[in-house]
C-alpha positions as CSV (number, residue, x, y, z in Angstrom):
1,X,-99.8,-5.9,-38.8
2,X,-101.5,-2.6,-40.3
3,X,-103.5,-4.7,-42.7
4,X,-104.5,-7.4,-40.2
5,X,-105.6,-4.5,-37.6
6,X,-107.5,-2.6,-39.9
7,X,-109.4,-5.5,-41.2
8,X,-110.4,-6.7,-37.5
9,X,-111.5,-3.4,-36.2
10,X,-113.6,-2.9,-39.7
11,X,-115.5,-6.2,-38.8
12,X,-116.1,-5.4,-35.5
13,X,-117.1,-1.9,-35.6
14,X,-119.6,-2.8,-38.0
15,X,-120.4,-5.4,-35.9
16,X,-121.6,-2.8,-33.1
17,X,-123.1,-0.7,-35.4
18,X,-126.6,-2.0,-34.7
19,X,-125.7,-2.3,-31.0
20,X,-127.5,-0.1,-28.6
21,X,-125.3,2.2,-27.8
22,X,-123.7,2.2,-30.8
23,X,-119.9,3.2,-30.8
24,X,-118.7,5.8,-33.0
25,X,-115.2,5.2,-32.6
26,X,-112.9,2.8,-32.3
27,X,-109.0,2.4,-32.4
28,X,-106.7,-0.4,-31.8
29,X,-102.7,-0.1,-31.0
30,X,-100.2,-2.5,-30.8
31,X,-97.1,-1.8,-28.9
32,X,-93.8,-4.0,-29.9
33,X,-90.9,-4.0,-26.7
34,X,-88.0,-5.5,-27.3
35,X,-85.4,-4.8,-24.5
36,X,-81.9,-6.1,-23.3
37,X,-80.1,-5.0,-19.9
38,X,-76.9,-6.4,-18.4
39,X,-75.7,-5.3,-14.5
40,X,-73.1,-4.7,-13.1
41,X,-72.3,-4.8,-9.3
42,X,-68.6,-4.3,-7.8
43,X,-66.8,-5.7,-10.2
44,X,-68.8,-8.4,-11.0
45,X,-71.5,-9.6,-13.7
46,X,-75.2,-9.1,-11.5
47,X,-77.4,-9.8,-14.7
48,X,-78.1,-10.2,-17.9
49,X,-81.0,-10.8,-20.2
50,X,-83.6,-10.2,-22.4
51,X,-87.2,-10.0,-22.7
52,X,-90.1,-9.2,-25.7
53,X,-93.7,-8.3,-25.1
54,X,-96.4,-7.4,-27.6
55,X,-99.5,-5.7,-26.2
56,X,-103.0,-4.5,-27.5
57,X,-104.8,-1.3,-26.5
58,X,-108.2,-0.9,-27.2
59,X,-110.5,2.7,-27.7
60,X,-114.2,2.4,-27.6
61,X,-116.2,5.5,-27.7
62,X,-119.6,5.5,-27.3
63,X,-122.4,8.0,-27.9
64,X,-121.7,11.5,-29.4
65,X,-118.1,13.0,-29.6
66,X,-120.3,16.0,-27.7
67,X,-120.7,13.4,-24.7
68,X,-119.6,9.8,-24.6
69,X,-118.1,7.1,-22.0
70,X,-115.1,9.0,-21.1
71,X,-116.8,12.0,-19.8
72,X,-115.1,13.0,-16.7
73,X,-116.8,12.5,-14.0
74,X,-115.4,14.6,-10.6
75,X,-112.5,13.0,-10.1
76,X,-113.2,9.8,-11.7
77,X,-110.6,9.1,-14.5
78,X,-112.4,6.4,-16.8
79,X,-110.3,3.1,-17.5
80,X,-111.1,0.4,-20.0
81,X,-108.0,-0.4,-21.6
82,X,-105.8,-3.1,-19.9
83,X,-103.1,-3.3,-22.6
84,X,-103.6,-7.4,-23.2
85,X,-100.9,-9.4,-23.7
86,X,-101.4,-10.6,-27.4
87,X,-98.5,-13.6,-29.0
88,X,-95.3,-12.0,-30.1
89,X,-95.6,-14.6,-33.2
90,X,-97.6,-13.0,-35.9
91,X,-100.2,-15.6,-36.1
92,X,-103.2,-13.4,-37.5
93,X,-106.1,-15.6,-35.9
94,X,-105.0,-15.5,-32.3
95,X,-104.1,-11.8,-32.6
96,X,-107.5,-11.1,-34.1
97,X,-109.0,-13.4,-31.5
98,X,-107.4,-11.2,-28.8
99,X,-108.8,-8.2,-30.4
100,X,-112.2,-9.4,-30.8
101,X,-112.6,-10.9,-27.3
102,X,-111.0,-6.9,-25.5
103,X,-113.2,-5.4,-27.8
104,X,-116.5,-7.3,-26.5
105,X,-115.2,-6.7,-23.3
106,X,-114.5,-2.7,-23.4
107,X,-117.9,-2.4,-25.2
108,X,-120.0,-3.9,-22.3
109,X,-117.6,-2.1,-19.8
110,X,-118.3,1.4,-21.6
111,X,-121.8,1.1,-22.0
112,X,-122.5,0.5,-18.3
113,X,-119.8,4.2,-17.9
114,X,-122.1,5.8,-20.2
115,X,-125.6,4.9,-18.5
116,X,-123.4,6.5,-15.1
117,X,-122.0,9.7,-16.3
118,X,-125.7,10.5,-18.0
119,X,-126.8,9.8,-14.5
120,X,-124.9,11.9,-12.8
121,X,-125.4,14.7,-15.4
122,X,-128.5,15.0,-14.5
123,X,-128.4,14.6,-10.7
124,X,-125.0,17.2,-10.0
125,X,-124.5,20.8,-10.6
126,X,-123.8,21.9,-14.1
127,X,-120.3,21.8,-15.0
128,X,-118.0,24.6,-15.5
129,X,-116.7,23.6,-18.8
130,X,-119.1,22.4,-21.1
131,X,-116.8,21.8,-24.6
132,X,-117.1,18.0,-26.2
133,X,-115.3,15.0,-24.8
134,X,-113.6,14.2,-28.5
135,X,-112.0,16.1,-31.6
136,X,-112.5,15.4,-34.8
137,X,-108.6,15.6,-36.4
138,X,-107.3,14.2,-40.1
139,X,-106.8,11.2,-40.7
140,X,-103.0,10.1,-40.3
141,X,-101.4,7.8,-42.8
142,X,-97.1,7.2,-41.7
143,X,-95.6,3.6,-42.1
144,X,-91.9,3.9,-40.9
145,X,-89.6,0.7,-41.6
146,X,-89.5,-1.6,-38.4
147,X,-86.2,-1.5,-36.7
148,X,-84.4,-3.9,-35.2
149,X,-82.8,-4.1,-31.5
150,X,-78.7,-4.3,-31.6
151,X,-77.2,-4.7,-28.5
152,X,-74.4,-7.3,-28.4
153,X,-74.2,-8.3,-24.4
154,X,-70.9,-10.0,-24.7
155,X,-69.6,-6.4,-26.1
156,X,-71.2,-5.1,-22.7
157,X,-70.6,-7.4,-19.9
158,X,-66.8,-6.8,-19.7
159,X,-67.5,-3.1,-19.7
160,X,-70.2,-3.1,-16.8
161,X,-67.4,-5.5,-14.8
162,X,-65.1,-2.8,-15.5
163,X,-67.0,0.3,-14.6
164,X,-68.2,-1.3,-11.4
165,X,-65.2,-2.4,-10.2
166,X,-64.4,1.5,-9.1
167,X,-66.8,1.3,-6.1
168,X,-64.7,-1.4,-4.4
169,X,-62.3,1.2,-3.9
170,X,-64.8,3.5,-1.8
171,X,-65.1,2.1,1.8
172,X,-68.8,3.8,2.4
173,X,-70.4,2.4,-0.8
174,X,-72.9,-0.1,0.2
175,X,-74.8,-0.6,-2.8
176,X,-73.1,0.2,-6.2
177,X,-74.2,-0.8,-9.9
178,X,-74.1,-0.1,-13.6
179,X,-77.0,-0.8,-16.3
180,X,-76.7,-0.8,-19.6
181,X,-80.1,-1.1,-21.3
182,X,-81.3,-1.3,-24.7
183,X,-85.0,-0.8,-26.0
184,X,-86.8,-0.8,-29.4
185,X,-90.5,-0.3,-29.1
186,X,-92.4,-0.6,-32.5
187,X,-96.2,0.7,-32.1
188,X,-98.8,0.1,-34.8
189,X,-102.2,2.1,-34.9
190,X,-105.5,2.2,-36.6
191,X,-108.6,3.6,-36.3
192,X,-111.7,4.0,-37.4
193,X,-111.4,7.2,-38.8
194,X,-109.0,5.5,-41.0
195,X,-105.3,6.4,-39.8
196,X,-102.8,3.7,-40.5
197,X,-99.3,4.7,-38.2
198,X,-95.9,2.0,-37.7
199,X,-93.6,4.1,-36.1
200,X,-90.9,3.4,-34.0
201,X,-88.7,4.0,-32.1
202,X,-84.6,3.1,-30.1
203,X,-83.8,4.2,-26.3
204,X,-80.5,3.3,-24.9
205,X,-79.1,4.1,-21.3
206,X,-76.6,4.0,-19.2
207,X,-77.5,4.1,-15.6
208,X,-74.9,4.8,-12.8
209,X,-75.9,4.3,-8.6
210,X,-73.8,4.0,-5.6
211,X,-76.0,4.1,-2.2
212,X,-74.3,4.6,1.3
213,X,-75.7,5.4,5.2
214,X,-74.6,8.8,6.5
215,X,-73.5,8.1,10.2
216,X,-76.8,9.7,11.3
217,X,-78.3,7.2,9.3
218,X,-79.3,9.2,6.6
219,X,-79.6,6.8,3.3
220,X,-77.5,8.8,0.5
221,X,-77.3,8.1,-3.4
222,X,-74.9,9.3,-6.0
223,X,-76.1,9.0,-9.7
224,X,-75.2,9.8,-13.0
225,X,-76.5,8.1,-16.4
226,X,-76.1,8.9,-20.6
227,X,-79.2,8.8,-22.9
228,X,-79.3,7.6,-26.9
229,X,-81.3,6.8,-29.4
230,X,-79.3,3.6,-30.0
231,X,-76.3,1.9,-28.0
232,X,-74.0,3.0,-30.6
233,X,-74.7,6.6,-29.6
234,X,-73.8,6.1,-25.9
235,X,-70.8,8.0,-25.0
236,X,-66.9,6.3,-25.1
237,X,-65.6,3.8,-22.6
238,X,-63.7,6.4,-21.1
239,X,-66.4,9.0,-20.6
240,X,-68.5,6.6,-18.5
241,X,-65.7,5.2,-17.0
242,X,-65.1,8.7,-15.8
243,X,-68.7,9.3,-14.8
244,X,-68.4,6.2,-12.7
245,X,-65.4,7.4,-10.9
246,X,-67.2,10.4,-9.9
247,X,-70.3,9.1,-8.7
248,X,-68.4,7.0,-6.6
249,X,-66.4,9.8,-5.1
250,X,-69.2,12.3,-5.0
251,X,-71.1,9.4,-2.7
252,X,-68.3,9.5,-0.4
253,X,-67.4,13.7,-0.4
254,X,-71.4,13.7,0.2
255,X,-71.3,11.0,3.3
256,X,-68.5,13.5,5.3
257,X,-70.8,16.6,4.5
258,X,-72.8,18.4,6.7
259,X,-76.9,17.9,6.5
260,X,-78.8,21.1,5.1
261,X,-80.4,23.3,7.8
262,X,-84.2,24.3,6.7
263,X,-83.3,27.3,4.6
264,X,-85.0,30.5,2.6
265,X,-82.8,32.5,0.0
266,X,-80.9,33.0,-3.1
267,X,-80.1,30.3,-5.1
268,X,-79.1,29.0,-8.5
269,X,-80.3,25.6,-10.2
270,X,-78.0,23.9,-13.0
271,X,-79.4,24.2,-16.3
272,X,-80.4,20.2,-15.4
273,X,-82.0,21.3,-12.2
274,X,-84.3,23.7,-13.5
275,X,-85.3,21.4,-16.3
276,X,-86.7,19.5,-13.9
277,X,-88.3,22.5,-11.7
278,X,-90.0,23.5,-15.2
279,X,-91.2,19.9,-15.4
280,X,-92.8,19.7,-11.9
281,X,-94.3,23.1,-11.1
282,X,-95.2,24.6,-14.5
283,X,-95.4,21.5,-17.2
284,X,-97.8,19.3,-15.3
285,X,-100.3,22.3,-14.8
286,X,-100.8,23.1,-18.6
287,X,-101.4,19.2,-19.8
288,X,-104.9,20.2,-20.7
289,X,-107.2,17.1,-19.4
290,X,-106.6,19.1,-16.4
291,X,-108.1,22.4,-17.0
292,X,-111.6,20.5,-17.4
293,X,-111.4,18.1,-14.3
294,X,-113.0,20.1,-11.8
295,X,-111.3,18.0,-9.5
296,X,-107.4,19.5,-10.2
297,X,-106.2,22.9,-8.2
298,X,-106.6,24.2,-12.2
299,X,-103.6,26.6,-11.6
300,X,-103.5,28.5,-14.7
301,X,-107.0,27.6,-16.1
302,X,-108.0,30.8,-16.7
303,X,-104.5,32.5,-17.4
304,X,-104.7,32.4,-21.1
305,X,-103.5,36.0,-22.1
306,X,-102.3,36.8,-18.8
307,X,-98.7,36.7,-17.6
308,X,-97.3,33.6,-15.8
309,X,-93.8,33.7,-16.0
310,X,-91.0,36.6,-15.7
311,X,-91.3,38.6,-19.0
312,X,-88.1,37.2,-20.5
313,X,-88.8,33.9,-20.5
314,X,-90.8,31.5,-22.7
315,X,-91.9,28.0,-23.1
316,X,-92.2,25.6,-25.9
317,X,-92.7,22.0,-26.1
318,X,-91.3,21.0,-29.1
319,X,-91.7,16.7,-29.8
320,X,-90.3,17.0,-33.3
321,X,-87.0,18.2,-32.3
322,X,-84.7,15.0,-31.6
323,X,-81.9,16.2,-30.3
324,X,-80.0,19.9,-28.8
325,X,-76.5,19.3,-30.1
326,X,-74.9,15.9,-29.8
327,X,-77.5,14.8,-27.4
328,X,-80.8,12.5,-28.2
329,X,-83.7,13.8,-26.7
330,X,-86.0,11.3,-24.8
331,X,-89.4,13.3,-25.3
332,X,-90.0,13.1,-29.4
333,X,-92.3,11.4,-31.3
334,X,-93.4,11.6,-35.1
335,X,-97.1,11.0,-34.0
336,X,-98.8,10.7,-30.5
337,X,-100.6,7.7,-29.7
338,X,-104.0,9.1,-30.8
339,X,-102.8,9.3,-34.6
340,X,-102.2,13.3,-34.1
341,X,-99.2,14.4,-35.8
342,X,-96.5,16.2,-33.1
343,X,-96.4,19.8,-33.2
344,X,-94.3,22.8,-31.8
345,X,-96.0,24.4,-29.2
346,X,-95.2,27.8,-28.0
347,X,-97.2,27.8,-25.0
348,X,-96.1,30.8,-23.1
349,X,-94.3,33.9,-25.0
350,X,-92.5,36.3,-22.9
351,X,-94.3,35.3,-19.7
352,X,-97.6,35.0,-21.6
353,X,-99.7,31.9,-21.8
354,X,-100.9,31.3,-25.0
355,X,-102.0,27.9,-24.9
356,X,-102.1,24.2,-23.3
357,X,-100.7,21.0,-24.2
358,X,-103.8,19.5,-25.7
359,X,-104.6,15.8,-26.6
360,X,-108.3,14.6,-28.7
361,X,-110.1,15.6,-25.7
362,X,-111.3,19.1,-25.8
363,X,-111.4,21.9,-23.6
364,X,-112.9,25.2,-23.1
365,X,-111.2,27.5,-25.8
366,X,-109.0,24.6,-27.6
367,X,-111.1,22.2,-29.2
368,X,-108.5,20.4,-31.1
369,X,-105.3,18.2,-30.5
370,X,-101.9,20.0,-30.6
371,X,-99.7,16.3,-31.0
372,X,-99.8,15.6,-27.3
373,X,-102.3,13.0,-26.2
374,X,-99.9,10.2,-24.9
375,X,-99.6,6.8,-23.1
376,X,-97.7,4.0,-21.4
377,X,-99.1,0.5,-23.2
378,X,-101.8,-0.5,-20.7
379,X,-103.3,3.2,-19.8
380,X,-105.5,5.7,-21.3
381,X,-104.3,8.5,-23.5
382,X,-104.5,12.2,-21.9
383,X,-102.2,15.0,-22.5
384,X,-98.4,14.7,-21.6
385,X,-95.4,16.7,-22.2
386,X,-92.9,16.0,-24.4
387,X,-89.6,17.9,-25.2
388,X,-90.0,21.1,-23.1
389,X,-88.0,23.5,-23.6
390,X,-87.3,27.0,-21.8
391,X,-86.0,30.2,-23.7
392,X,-84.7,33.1,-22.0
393,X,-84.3,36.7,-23.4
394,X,-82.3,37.8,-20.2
395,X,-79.1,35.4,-20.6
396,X,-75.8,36.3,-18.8
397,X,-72.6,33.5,-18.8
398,X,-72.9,31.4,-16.0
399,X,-69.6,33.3,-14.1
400,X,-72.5,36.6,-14.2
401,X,-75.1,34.3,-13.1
402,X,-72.5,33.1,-9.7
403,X,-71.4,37.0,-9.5
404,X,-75.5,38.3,-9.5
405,X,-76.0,35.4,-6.7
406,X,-73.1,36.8,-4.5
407,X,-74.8,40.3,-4.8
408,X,-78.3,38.8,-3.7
409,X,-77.1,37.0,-0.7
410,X,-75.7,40.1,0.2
411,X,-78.1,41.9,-0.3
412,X,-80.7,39.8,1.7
413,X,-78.0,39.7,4.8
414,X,-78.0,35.5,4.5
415,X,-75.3,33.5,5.6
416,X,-75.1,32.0,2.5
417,X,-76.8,31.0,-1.0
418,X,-77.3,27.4,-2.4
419,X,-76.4,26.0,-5.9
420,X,-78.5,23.2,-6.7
421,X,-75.7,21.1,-9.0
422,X,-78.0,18.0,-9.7
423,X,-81.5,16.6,-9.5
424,X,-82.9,13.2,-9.5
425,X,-86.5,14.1,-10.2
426,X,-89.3,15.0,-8.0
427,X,-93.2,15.3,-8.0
428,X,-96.1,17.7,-7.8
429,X,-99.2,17.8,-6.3
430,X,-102.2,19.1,-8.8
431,X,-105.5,17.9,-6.6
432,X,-107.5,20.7,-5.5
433,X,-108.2,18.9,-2.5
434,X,-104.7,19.1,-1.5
435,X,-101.9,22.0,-1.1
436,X,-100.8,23.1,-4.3
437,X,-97.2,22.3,-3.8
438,X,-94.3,20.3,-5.3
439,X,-91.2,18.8,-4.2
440,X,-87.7,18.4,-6.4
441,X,-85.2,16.4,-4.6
442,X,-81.7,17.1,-5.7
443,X,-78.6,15.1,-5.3
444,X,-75.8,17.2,-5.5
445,X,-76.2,20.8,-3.3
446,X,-73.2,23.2,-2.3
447,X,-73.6,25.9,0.1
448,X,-71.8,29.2,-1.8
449,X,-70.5,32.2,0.5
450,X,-70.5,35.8,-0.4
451,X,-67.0,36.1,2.1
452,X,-65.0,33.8,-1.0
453,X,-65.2,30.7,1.1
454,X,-65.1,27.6,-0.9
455,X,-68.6,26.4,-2.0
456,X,-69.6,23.8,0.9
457,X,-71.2,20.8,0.1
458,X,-74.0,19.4,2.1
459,X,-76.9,16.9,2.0
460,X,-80.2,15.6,2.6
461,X,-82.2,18.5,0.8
462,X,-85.8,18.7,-0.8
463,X,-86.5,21.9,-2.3
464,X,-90.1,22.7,-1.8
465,X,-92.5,25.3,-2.7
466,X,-95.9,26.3,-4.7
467,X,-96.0,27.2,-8.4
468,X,-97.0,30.3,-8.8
469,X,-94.5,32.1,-5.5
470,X,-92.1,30.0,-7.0
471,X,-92.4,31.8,-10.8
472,X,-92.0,35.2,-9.3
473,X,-89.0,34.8,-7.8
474,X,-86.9,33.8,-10.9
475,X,-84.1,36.7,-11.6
476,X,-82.0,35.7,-14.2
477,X,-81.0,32.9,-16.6
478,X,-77.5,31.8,-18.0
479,X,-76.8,31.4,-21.4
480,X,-76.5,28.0,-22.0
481,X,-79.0,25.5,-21.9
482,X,-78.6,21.9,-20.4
483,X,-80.8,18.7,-20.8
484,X,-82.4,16.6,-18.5
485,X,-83.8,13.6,-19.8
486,X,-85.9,11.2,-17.5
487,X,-89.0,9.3,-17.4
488,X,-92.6,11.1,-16.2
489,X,-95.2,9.3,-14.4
490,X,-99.1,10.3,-14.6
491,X,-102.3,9.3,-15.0
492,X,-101.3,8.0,-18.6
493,X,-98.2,5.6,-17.4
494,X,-94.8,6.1,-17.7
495,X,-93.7,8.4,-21.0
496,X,-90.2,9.5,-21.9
497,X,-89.5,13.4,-21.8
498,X,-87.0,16.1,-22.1
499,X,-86.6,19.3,-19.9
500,X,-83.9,21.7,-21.3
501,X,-83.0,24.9,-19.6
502,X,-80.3,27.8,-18.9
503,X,-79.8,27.6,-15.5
504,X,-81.9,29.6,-13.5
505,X,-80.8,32.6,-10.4
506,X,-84.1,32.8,-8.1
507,X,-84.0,35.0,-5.4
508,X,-85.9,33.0,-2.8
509,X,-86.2,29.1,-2.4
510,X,-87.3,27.4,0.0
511,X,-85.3,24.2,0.9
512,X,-86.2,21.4,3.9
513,X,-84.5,18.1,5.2
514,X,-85.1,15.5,4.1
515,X,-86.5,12.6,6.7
516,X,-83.2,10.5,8.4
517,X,-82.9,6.5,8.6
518,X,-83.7,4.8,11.6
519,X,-80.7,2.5,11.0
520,X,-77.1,3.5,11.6
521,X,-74.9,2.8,9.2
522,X,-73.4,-1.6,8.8
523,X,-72.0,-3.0,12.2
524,X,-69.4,-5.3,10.7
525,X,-66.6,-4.1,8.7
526,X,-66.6,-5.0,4.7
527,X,-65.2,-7.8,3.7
528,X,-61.3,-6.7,3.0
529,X,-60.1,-6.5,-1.1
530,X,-60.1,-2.9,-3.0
531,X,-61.0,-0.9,-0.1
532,X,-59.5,2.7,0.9
């Protein structure tokens, strides 16, 4: 695939070399999926299958690396790539057919970009951030072994019955399921500055849901899932079996508990939790396309040197690290999908930021890539985050962190404080045209009292806030660091990352309700068998 790549792109981009504009640079990548899934449902087999794909992404720059077709335009992000659907036989002529005929097509699309941006150059106000719009880097050769996909689905499907069964014993689960997936994604890349990279890669998962309808009707999930490089790294029978019992359970503990009241105060997020907080308020604001699209809030811009976080606590993104103990880590990567080698980047030290997370597209004060220009097959490259990672240099044990919470809800007179147990994700909001702001949405929230009550559990909560309030009010850290691996969506697709981090003692959050269901919960009893 390398060799019949690297031979079409040579034709072509001599081809174009007498065009007018003439590219400069080209690149073609190839992603491989192979995936297989089976499902679950209350005891019963909801699906199985299997699918392959095999897609081409073509990159066509034009004019000088100093200013070419992707030049940002105020809030226009430039698309060209479509991520075409090439045969998943290897027949070399209609692969190269597919290349040639993208190819055309990006060059006409990115010449008529290019006559628009030098337009509007010359018409708009000078921009703030002058640097190129492309880095010269080394050219990457890495050829990894293609791996192959093993998932056995009769091994499975007795196992997802299993699991799923457990749900027919909670009367309030409505909806209730459990995936097992399997992925192996091969990616092959070449470019004109003559890099040559087959690497690839496994992603396993186990994904637990049970949905039910408060009697407010308030719609309520319970989840839970496992992450590995391969299926034969997901956890034992009995471990998800267990997981599954307790999602289950949790649903129906959280349909009997009290919704949140809008609150302000102390607080503690799960090592899990404040994975995710990093993720949302502080990792999306340093992905460098960002600091040069005058369009974005640019939170931290023109914080380089300054301080950022609490003095004990730093940053790294780190995509060459695999795993933090026995557990696989979604967000690593040999090389990023421009051809740059992954790199550890120590982005803030002791509260000091000391860098961004940078792809092949410049910015003012970092013109080169750190490893971190990344994509979903079908989107532009920009910079992403990979395996971030928090450090703290003011760790207590976690029974500290509970005791140092009790003190602070004391000392602020509140009723209570909340412990943020579990987090599904959330999202952020980086426009300048909009509130800088972000929202986490947990799943699993207890209400903890400084009289020795028993922590209360309670639902529909959103923790919401803006970045740089948020920062100031971290306290403390435990001493143990927890993983949260998920899937990010931006501008570049859908990419698999890591957030690990202590757990985190603010000592204000701001918390809402979330919006209730217009629809009460079923009219008609369930149908009888397995119930409570």
């Amino acid at each position: 695939m390398l060799d019949l790549l690297g031979a079409e792109l040579q034709r072509n981009f001599d081809g174009l070399k007498s065009a007018d504009p003439a590219p400069y640079f080209l690149a073609y990548q190839i992603t491989d999926d192979e995936a297989e899934a089976v499902t679950g449902s209350f005891g019963a087999l909801q699906s199985a299958g299997g699918s392959k794909s095999r897609s081409l992404d073509v990159t066509l720059r034009i004019g000088t690396p100093t200013f070419d077709n992707y030049h940002r335009m105020r809030g226009d992000f430039p698309r060209f790539t479509s991520g075409v659907q090439v045969p998943v036989e290897d027949s070399p002529n209609a692969i190269r057919r597919r290349a040639w005929l993208e190819t055309d097509r990006i060059y006409r699309l990115a010449s008529q970009r290019l006559i628009r941006v030098k337009t509007n150059q010359q018409v708009k106000a000078a921009e703030e951030d002058a640097s190129d719009d492309f880095s010269a880097e080394e050219k990457a050769v890495h050829v990894e072994p293609v791996g192959k996909l093993n998932f056995n689905k009769a091994d499975w499907i007795p196992r997802v019955r299993k699991w799923s069964n457990e749900c027919n014993k909670h009367r309030g689960v409505l909806a209730c399921s459990i995936t097992v997936l399997a992925n192996r994604q091969t990616r092959y890349l070449v470019n004109s500055d003559g890099s040559k990279i087959q690497q690839g890669r496994g992603f396993a998962r186990i994904i637990i849901s049970a949905q039910g309808k408060a009697s407010d009707g308030m719609d309520l999930a319970a989840t839970d899932s496992f992450e590995a490089e391969t299926p034969d790294r997901l956890p034992k029978e009995d471990v998800v079996q267990a997981a599954m019992t307790k999602v289950a359970a949790r649903l129906s503990n959280l349909l009997r508990a009290p919704p949140v009241d809008p609150f302000v105060g102390p607080a503690i997020l799960s090592g899990s939790a404040a994975g995710v907080f990093f993720h949302e308020i502080f990792g999306h604001r340093i992905e460098g396309h960002r600091q040069k699209d005058e369009s974005e809030g640019q939170t931290f811009t023109k914080s380089v040197g300054k301080p950022v976080l609490p003095t004990f606590l730093s940053v790294v993104f780190d995509p060459t690290r695999k795993t933090l103990g026995n557990v696989d880590l979604n967000g690593w990567y040999a090389y990023d999908d421009e051809g740059v080698k992954g790199q550890k980047v120590n982005v803030v030290e002791n509260g000091i930021l000391k860098t961004f997370l940078m792809s092949r597209s410049p910015i003012q004060g970092f013109p080169k890539s750190n490893g971190h220009g990344r994509r979903q097959a079908g989107a532009e490259v920009v910079s992403r985050q990979s395996n971030l990672i928090v450090e703290s240099a003011q760790a207590v044990p976690l029974p500290k962190l509970r005791d140092m919470l009790i003190d602070e809800i004391k000392k602020q007179n509140k009723p209570y404080g909340l412990l943020f147990d579990q987090v599904t994700g959330g999202f952020t909001t980086t426009g300048r045209q909009g509130l800088q702001a972000f929202t986490v949405i947990p799943l699993v929230v207890y209400r903890v009292y400084a009289d020795g009550r028993p922590d209360e559990l309670v639902r529909g909560v959103n923790i919401v806030g803006t970045p740089l309030a948020s920062f100031a009010k971290i306290a403390a850290t435990s001493d143990k660091q927890e993983v949260f691996n998920g899937i990010c969506g931006a501008e570049s697709g859908s990419v698999p990352v890591s957030a690990i981090s202590p757990a985190l003692l603010v000592t204000e959050i701001e918390v809402q309700r979330k919006s209730a269901g217009v629809d009460s919960p079923p009219t008609l009893a369930r149908p009888s068998g397995g119930a409570e």
